[in-house]
TORZA-984618 format. One line per field, with one value per residue (C-alpha): residue number from 1; chain; y, x, z. Coordinates in Angstrom, 1 decimal. Last residue first. Layout:
i	c(NUM,...)
ch	c(A,...)
py	c(Y,...)
px	c(X,...)
pz	c(Z,...)
END
This chain:
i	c(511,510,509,508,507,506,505,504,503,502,501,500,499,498,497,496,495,494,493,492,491,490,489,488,487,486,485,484,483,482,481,480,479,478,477,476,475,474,473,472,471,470,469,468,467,466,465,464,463,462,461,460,459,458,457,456,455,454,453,452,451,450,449,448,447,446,445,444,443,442,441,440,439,438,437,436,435,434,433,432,431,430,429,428,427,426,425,424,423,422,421,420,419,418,417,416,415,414,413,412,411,410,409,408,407,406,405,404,403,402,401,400,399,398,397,396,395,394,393,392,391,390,389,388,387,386,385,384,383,382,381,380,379,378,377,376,375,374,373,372,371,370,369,368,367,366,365,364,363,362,361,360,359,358,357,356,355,354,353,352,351,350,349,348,347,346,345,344,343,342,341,340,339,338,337,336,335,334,333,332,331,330,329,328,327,326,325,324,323,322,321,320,319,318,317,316,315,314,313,312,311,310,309,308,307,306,305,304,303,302,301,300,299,298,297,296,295,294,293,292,291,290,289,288,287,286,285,284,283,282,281,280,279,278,277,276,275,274,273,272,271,270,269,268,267,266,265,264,263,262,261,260,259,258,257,256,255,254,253,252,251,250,249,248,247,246,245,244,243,242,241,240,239,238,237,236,235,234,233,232,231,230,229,228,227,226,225,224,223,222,221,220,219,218,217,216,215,214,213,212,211,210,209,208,207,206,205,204,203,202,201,200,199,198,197,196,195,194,193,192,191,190,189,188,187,186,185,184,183,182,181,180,179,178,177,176,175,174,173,172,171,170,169,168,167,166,165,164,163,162,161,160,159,158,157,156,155,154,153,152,151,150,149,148,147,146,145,144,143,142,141,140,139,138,137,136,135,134,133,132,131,130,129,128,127,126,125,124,123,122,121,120,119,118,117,116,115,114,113,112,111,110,109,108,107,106,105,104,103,102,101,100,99,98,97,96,95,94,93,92,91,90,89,88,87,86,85,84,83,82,81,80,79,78,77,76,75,74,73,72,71,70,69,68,67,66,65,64,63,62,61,60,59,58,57,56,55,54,53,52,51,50,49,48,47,46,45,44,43,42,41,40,39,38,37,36,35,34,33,32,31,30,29,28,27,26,25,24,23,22,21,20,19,18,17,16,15,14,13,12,11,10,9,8,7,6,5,4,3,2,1)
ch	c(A,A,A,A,A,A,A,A,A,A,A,A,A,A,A,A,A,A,A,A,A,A,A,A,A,A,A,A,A,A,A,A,A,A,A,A,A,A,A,A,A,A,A,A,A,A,A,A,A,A,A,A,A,A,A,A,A,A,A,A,A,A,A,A,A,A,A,A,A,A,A,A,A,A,A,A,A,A,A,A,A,A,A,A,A,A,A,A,A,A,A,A,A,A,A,A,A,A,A,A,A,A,A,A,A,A,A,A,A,A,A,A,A,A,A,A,A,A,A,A,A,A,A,A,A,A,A,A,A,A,A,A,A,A,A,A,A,A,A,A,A,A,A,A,A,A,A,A,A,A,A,A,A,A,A,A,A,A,A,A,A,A,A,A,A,A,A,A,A,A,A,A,A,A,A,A,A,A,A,A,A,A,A,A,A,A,A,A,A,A,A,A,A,A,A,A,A,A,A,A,A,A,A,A,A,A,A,A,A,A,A,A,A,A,A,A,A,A,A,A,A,A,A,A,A,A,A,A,A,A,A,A,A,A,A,A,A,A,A,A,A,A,A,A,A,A,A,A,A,A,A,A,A,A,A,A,A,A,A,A,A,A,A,A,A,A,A,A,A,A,A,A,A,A,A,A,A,A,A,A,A,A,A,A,A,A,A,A,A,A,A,A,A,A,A,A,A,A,A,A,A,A,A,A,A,A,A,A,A,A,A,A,A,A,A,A,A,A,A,A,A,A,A,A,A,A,A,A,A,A,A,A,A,A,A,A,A,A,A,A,A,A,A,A,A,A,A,A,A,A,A,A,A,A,A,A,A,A,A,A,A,A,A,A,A,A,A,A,A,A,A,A,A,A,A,A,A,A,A,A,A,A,A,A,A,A,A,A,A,A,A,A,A,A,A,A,A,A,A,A,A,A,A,A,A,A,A,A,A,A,A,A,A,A,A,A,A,A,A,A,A,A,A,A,A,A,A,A,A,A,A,A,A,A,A,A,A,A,A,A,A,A,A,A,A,A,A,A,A,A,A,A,A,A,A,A,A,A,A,A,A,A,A,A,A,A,A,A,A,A,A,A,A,A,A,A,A,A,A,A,A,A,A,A,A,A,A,A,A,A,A,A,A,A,A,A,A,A,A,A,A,A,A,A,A,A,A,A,A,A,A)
py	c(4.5,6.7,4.9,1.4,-0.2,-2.5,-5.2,-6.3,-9.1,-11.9,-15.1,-13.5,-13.5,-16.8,-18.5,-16.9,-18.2,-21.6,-21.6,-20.9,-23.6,-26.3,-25.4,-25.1,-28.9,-29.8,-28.3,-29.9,-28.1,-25.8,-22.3,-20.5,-17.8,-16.4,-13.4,-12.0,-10.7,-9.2,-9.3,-11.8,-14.6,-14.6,-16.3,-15.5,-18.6,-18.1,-20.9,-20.8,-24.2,-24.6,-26.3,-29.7,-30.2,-27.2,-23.6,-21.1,-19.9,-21.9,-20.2,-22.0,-20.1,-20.7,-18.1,-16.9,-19.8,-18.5,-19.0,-20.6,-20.8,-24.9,-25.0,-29.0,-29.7,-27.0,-28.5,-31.9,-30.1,-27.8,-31.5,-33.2,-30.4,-30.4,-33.7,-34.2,-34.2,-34.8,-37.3,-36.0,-36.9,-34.9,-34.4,-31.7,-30.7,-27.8,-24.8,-22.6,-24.5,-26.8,-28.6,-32.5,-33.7,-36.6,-36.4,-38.6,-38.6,-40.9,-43.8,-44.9,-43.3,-42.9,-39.8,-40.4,-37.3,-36.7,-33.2,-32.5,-29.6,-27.1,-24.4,-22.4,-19.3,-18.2,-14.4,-13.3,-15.5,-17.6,-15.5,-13.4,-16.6,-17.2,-13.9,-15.0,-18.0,-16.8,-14.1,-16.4,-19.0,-16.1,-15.7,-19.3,-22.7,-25.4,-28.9,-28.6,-30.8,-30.6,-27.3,-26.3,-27.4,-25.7,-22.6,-23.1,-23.0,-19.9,-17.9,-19.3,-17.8,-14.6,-13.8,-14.8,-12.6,-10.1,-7.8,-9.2,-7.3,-8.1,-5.8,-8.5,-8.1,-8.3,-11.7,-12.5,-11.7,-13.6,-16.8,-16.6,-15.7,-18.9,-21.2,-22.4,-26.4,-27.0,-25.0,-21.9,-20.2,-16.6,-15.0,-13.2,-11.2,-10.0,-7.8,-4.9,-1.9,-1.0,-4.8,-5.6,-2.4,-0.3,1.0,-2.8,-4.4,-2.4,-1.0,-4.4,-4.2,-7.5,-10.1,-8.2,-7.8,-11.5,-12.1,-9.5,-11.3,-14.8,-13.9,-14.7,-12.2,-11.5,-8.2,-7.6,-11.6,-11.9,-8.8,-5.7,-3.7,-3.8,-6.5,-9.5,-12.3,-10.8,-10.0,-12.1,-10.2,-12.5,-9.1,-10.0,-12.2,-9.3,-6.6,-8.1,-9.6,-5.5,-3.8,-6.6,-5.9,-1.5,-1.6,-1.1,2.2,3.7,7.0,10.3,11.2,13.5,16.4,18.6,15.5,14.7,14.0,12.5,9.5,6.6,8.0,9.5,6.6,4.4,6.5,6.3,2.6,1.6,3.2,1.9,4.5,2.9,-0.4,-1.4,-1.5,-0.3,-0.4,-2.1,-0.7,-2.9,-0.6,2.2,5.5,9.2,11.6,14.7,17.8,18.3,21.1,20.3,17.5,16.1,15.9,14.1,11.7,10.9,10.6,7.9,6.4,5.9,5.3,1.6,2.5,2.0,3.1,5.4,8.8,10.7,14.1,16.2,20.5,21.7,25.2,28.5,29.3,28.4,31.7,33.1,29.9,30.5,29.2,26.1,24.9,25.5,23.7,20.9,20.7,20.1,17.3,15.5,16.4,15.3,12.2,11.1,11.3,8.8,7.1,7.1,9.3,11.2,13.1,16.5,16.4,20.2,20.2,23.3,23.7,26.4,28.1,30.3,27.3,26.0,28.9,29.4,24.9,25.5,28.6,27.1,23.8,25.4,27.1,24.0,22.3,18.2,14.9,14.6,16.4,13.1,13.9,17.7,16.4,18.8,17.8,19.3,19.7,22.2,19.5,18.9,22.5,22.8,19.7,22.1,24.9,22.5,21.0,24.4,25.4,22.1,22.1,25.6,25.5,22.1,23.9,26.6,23.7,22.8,19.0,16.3,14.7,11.5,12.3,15.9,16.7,13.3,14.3,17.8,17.1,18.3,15.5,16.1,14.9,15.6,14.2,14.9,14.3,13.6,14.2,12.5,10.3,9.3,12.1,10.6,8.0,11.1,13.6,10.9,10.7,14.2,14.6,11.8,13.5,16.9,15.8,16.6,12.9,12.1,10.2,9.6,10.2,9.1,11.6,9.5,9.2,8.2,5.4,3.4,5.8,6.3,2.9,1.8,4.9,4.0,0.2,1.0,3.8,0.7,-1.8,0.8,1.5,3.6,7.0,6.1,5.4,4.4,4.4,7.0,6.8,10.1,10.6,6.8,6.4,2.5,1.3,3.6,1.9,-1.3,-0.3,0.4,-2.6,-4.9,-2.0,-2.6,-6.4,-6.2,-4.2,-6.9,-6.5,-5.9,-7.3,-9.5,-6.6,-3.6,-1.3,-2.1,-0.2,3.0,2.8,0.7,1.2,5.1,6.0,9.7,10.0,13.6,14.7,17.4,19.9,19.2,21.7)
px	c(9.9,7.2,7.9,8.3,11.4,12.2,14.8,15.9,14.4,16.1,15.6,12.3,10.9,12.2,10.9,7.4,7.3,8.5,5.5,3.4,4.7,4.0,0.5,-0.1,1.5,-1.1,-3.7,-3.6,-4.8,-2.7,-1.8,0.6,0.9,3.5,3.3,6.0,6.6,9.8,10.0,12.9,10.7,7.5,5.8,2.0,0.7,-1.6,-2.7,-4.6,-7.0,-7.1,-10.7,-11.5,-14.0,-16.2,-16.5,-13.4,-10.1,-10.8,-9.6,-7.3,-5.5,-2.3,-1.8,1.2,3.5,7.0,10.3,13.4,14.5,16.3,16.1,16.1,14.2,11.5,10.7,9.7,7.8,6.1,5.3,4.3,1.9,0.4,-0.3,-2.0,-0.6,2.8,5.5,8.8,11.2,14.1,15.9,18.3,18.8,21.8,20.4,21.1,18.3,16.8,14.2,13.2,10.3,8.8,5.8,4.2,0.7,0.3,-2.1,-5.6,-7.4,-4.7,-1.8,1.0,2.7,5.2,6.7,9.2,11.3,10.2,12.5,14.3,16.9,14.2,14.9,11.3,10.5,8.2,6.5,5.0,3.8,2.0,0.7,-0.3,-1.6,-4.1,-5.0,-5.5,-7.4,-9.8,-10.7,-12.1,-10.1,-11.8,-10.6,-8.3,-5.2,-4.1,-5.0,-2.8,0.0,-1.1,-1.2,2.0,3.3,1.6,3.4,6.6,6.0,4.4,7.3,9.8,7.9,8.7,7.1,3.9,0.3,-3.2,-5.5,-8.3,-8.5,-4.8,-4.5,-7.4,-5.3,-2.0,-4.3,-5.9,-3.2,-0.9,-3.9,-6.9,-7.3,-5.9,-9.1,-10.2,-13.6,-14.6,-16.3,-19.4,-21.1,-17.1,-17.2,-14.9,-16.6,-19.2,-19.8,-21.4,-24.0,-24.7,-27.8,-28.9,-32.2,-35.1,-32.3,-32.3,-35.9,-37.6,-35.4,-33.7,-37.0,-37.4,-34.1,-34.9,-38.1,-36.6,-33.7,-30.4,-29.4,-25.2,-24.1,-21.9,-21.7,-17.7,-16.8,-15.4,-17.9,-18.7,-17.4,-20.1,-17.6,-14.4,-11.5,-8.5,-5.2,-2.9,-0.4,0.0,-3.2,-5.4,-4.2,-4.3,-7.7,-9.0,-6.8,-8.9,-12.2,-11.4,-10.6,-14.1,-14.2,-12.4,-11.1,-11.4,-12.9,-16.5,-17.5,-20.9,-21.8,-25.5,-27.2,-24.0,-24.6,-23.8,-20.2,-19.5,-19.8,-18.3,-15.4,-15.3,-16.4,-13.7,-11.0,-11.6,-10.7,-7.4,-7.5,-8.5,-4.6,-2.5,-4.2,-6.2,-9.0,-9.7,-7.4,-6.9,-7.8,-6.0,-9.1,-8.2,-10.9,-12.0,-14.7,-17.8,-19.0,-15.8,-14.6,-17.8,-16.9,-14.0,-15.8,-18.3,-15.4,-13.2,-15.9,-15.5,-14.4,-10.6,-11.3,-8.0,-8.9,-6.6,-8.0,-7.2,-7.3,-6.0,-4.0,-4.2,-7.7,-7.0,-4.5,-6.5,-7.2,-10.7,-13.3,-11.1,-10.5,-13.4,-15.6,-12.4,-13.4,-17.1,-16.7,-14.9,-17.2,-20.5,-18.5,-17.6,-13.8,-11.8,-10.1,-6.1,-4.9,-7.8,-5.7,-5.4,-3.8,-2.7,-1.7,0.3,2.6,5.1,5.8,3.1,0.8,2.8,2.7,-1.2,-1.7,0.6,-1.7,-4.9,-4.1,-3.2,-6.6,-8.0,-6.4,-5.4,-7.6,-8.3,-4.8,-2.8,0.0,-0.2,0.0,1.9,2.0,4.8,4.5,6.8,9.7,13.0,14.7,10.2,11.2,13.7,10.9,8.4,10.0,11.4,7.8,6.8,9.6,9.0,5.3,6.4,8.7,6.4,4.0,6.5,8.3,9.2,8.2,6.3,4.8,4.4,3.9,1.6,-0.2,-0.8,-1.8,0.1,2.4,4.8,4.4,5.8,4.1,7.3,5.6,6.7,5.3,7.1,9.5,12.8,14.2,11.5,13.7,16.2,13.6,12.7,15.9,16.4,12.9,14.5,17.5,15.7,13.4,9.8,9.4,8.8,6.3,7.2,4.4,4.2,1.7,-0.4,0.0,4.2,4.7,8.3,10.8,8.5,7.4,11.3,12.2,9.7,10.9,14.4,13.9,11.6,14.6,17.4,15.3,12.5,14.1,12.1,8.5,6.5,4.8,2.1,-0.1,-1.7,-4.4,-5.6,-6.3,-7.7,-4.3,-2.1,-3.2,-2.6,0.6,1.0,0.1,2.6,5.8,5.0,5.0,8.2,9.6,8.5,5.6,5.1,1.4,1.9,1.5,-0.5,2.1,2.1,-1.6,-0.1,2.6,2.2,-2.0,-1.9,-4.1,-4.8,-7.6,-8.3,-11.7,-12.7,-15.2,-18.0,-18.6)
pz	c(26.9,25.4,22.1,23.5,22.1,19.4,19.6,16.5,14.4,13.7,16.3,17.1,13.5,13.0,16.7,15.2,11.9,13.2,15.2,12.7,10.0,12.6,13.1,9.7,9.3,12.4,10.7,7.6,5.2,5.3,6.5,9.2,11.2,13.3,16.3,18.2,21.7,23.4,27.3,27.4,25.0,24.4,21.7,19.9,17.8,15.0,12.8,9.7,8.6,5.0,4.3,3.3,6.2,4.5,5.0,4.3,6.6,9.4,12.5,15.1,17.8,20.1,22.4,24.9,24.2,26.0,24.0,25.9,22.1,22.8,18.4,18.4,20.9,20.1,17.2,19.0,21.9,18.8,17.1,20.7,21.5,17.8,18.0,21.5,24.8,23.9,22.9,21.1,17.7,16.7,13.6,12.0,8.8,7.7,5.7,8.4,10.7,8.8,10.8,10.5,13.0,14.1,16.1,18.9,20.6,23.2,23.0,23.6,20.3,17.9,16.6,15.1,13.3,10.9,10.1,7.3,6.1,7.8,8.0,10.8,9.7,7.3,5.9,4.9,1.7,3.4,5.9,2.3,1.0,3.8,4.2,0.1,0.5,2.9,1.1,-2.0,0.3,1.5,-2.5,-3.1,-3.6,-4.6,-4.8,-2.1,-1.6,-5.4,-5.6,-2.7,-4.6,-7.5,-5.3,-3.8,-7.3,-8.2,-5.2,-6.2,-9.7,-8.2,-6.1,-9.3,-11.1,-8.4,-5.9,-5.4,-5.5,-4.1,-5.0,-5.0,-8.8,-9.0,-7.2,-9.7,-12.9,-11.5,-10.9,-14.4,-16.0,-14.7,-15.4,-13.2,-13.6,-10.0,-9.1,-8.9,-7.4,-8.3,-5.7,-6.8,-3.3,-2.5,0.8,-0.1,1.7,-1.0,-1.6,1.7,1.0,3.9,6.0,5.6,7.4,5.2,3.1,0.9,-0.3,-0.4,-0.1,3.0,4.8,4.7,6.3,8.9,9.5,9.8,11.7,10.4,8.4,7.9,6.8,9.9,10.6,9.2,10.9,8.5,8.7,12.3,14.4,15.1,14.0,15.7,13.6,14.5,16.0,14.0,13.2,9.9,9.2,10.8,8.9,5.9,6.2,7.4,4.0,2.3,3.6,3.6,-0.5,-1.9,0.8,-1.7,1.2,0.1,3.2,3.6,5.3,6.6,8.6,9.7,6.0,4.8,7.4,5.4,4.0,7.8,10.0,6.9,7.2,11.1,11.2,8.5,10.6,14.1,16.7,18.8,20.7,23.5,25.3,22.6,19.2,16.7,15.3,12.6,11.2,12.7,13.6,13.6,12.7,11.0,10.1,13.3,13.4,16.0,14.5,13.5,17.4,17.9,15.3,16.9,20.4,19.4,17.6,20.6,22.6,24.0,27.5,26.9,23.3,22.4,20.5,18.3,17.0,14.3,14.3,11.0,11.7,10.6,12.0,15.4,15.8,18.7,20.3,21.9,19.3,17.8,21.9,22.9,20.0,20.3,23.9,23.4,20.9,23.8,26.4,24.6,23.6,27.3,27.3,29.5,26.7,28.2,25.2,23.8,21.8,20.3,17.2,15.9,12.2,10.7,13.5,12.5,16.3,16.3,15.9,18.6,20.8,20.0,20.9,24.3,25.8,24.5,26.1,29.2,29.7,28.2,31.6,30.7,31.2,27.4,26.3,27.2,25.5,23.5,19.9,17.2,13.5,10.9,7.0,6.8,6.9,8.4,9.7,10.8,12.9,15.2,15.3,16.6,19.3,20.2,20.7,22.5,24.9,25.6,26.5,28.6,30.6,31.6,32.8,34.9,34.0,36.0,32.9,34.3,37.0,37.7,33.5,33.1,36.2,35.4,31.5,29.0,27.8,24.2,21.2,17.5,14.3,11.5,7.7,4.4,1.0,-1.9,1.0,0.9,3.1,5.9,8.0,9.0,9.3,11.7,13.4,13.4,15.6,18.1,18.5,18.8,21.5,21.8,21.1,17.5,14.9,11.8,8.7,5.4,3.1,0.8,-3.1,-3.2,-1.1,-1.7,-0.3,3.2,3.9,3.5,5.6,8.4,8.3,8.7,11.4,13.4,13.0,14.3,17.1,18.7,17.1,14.0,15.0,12.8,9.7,10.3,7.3,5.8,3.4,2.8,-0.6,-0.3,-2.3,-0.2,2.9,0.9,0.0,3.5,5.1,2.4,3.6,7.6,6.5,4.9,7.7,10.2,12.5,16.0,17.0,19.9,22.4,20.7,20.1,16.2,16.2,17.3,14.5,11.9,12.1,12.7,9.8,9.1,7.6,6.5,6.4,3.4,3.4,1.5,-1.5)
END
């Protein structure tokens, strides 16, 4: 029998504290459905004691997911540890993730802290969440750059102490792979009480070896990795998901353990997370990049024909890539369009979610004369920003644009329900349509990025807008979707000054 390795996915959580990527309780609840969908083990929803939004969102993961294990994550701190077992009552199998620094500058610099101190921290740390949960996880901060003597004498007292999962992180990705894998050999061999705990690992990719030092850690006895989706994460990111479990499904022959993960569900759990947070996925990414099983050289193309594996260690449609997509048209019926949101695990909350979901579609029809499975998604996130709590609304948007002369836009915004109108010049359409919205609504907001990706081939193709705002050190994402850009563009920006008119103000976990 393989042993098993648990995924532990840390996307509403570590991944949320990339900047631009904070996401709405809704959204938190749509990623972990999906998460759920692809049978991820564990999923770290948040974290509760950061504010009232993030406890919110952390309890609605955690009453509404029943196959994985929802985890909070938790200072050393017994207000912040009764605020998750707080968030967590709801959930089937719950889980309190409690951190405290270990290495010596962390402790000098930031704790203030002896290393005495710290043991004591921890173990009480551990002891108070154990009044919660018995499922309890212990990370020691920064434990890549800290003394294994230390880290064997805090890891004993907090196995001692109830811990049944020890993470060790890579926090600040400084680890060479060799060293990494060689620390959790130490660590497992010389801790005396090693055997009564899992040992994970949580590796960050600021030189581009968070998975190279993930499945290190497996090699030599990890049996948790904490990734993310499309890898996203603070600063570089976090150990990409799909390439760990893909790392280990393809290469059998070097690892002794496997994850329970359907790997069919990793392409769509990738598009979600990308059009909620708008962090694109780049082309030349691995699995889940547009190019990953794209040939264009002649010889690797002709290789392909002949015998797939000649080019391809992986097949597209083992990790959700779609070879048969179903096209529909303004033609395609009520079933038809609730059957294929279900075929591409899509799922809405309502009938009267899916009713106003099929009406934009035959809208959309009307503009598109095909409309393949990336305008479903689409339509769907967009769908999603729709019936989130709208205090701005597009109502109408006119634009003038010609060769010679200055770009104008009229604009009518509800704001409360009640329409306002404003008209504006700018540098091009979209300028003078956000300089025309923004006119009426005055936000003092920050544009941080404005990106255009075409969601299928061909000129009449839904274009889907991202912009990022900024406004008093908070940053939010919107999206859009249309076929005409400048309407999509219009619809993300309203998204955004929406999301930061009403959602509360989140803090920084280590803050």
């Amino acid at each position: 029998m393989k042993d098993k390795l648990i995924i532990f996915d840390t996307t509403l959580r570590d991944g949320e504290q990339s900047p631009g990527a904070s996401m709405t309780r809704e959204e938190k609840v749509r990623i972990a459905r999906q998460l759920e969908r692809m049978r991820v083990d564990v999923i770290e929803a948040g974290f509760p004691a950061a504010s009232n939004g993030d406890f919110e969102s952390v309890k609605a993961v955690a009453d509404i997911i029943k196959d994985s294990t929802v985890c909070g994550l938790a200072r050393a701190l017994e207000r912040d540890i009764d605020r998750a077992g707080e968030a967590l009552k709801g959930a089937k199998s719950g889980r309190i993730h409690t951190f405290i620094a270990t290495s010596p500058i962390h402790m000098e610099k930031k704790l203030r802290m002896s290393p005495d101190q710290v043991v004591e921290q921890a173990v009480k740390a551990v002891q108070w969440a154990r009044k919660w949960t018995d499922n309890v996880e212990f990370s020691p901060e920064d434990a890549g750059r800290s003394d294994p003597d230390f880290l064997c004498r805090v890891l004993e007292a907090v196995i001692d102490a109830g811990a049944g999962t020890l993470n060790i992180p890579d926090t600040v990705g400084y680890n060479m792979p060799h060293q990494f894998g060689a620390l959790i050999a130490k660590l497992r061999e010389r801790i005396p009480n090693s055997d009564k705990a899992i040992f994970s690992v949580h590796c960050h990719n600021d030189l581009g070896l968070a998975v190279a030092n993930s499945l290190s850690a497996v090699l030599s006895g990890a049996r948790q990795v904490e990734c993310t989706i499309n890898g996203l994460g603070e600063r570089a990111g976090n150990a990409s998901l799909e390439e760990v479990v893909m790392a280990v499904r393809t290469r059998q022959d070097v690892f002794s353990c496997d994850t329970r993960i359907d790997t069919t569900q990793i392409v769509p759990a990738s598009r979600l997370v990308s059009s909620v947070t708008g962090f694109v996925v780049q082309p030349n990414k691995a699995i889940v990049g547009a190019n990953a099983f794209a040939h264009e050289s002649g010889i690797h193309q002709d290789g392909v024909l002949k015998h797939r594996e000649t080019y391809e260690i992986m097949r597209a449609e083992d990790v959700g890539w779609s070879a048969n997509k179903m096209v529909m048209g303004k033609h395609s019926g009520r079933n038809a369009f609730k059957t294929r949101l279900a075929e591409l695990g899509i799922e809405l909350d309502s009938e009267e979610a899916l009713n106003s979901a099929f009406a934009r579609f035959k809208e959309l029809a009307d503009k598109k004369h095909e409309i393949f499975d990336e305008d479903l998604h689409a339509l769907v996130s967009d769908e999603a920003a729709v019936l989130e709590q709208e205090h701005f609304k597009l109502v109408s948007l006119k634009v003038c644009s010609e060769t010679g002369e200055t770009p104008h836009a009229t604009v009518v915004v509800a704001v409360n329900g009640v329409e306002e109108q404003a008209e504006a010049d700018g540098g091009g359409p979209v300028d003078a349509a956000f300089k025309a919205i923004d006119s009426i609504i005055k936000s003092g907001a920050e544009l941080q990025l404005y990106s255009v990706n075409n969601i299928t081939s061909g000129t009449d193709a839904q274009g889907e807008v991202t912009v990022r705002l900024s406004k008093g050190g908070r940053i939010v994402n919107g999206q859009g979707s249309d076929t005409d850009i400048v309407i999509a563009s219009a619809k993300s920006y309203l998204h955004a000054l929406n999301k930061l008119h009403s959602k509360l103000e989140r803090a920084h976990p280590q803050v």
